[in-house]
N, C-alpha and C positions, 0 to 999 in steps of 0.2 A: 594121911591123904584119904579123901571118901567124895564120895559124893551125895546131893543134895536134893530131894525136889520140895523146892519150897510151895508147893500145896498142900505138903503133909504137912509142912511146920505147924506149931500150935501158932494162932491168931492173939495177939494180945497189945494193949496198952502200950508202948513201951516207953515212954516218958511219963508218966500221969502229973510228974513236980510240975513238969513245963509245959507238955503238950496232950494232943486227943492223937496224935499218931498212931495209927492202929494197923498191923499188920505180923509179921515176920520176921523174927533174926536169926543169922547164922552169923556164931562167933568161932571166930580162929583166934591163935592166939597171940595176935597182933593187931588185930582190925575185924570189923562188924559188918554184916552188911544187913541191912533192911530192907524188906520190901513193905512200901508204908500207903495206906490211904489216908488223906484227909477227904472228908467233907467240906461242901459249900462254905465259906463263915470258921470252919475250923484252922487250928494252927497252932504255933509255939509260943508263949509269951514271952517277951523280951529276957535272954538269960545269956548265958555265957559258961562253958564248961574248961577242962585244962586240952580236951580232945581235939584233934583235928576232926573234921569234916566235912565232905563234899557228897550235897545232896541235887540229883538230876533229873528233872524233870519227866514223865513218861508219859501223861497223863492229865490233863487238865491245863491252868495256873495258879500259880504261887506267887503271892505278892512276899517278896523277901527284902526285911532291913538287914543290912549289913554293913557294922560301923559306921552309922550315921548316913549311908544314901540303902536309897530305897530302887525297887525295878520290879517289874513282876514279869518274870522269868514262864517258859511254856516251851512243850515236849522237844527235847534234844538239846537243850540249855540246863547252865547248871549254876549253883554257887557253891565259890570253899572257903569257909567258915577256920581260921588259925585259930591257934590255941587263944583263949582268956578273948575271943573279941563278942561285942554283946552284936547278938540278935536274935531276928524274929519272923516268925511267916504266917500267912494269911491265904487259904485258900480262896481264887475269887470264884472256884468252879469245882466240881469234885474231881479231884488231883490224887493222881498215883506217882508215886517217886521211888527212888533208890536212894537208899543215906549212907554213903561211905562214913565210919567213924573209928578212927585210932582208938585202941585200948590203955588206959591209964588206969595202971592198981587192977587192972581184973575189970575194970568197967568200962561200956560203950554208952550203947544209949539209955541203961537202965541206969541213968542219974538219979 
């Protein structure tokens, strides 16, 4: 047990395969959490991982596909993404989030 303040965290990339997500992780060793900016125009390309996640809005909006319908979700909203399903996000504003993400083999968001 410890505690955290994510302003020290190092700032980094953390999907580069998929996304521009740029921010903060704290890994436990079961689950991830993010503190993530996109930009304007930035987001995820359509992908699919084996991890759970549920990512929530703080900040902006997020035009989010998931399994084929689409929404654009804004602060206090959220989407959860099951294992293996495809999707994708689209900031339509500069967008701050939280990304809840299960860990599979030792990995979260660093896919």
């Amino acid at each position: 047990m410890s505690f955290h303040r994510f302003d020290d965290l190092p700032k980094e990339v953390v999907t580069p395969k998929h996304s521009m997500a740029f921010g903060e992780l704290l890994t436990g060793e079961k689950i991830e959490l993010g503190r993530l900016h996109f930009n304007t125009g930035e987001g995820a390309n359509p992908h699919q991982h084996p991890q759970e996640q549920i990512m929530f809005i703080v900040k902006g909006a997020l035009e989010v596909t998931l399994d084929g319908e689409t929404a654009v979700l804004r602060p206090g909203e959220a989407f959860h993404a099951t294992p293996m399903v495809l999707h994708n996000v689209t900031a339509k504003e500069d967008t701050d989030v939280l990304s809840f993400k299960s860990l599979v083999d030792g990995a979260g968001h660093r896919i």
